[in-house]
Phi, psi and omega in degrees: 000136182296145144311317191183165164253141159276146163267341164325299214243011198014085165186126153351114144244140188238161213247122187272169185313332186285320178290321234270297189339279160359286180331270172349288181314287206294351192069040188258103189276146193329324161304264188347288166350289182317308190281316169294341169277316146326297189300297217269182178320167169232144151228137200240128187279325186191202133067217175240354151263136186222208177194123156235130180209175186205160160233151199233171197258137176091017185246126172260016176251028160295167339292169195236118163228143170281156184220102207241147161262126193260139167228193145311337164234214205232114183269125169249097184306271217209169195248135149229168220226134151098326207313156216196101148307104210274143167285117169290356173255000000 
């Protein structure tokens, strides 16, 4: 059974073990998770890979970013704290 549905991505998102972990270390709790994926920018690496994130208020370990596979559903590889948007050119 999916962690949730986006109503964003209509799609299942399910959270892998590496996330749940991730999750755990930064003090990212499932709402929060949730509210970034809905909520937050999106950058897309290709694809099927992507990056959501946010800052969130009252957190001084911004940005919370999700690190995803979009499929039929939405793979949430890992959580990160701290995160830096890289520029590409």
């Amino acid at each position: 059974m999916a962690d949730f549905f986006s109503k964003r991505f209509g799609k299942n998102v399910w959270i892998t073990r590496h996330a749940r972990e991730s999750m755990l270390r930064r003090n990212v709790d499932a709402d929060t998770l949730e509210r970034v994926i809905e909520e937050g920018e999106i950058k897309r690496r290709d694809e099927v890979s992507l990056w959501v994130f946010m800052s969130m208020q009252g957190r001084a370990d911004n940005l919370i970013c999700a690190a995803m596979v979009e499929q039929t559903a939405m793979i949430v590889k890992t959580v990160m704290i701290n995160w830096e948007l890289e520029d590409e050119t």
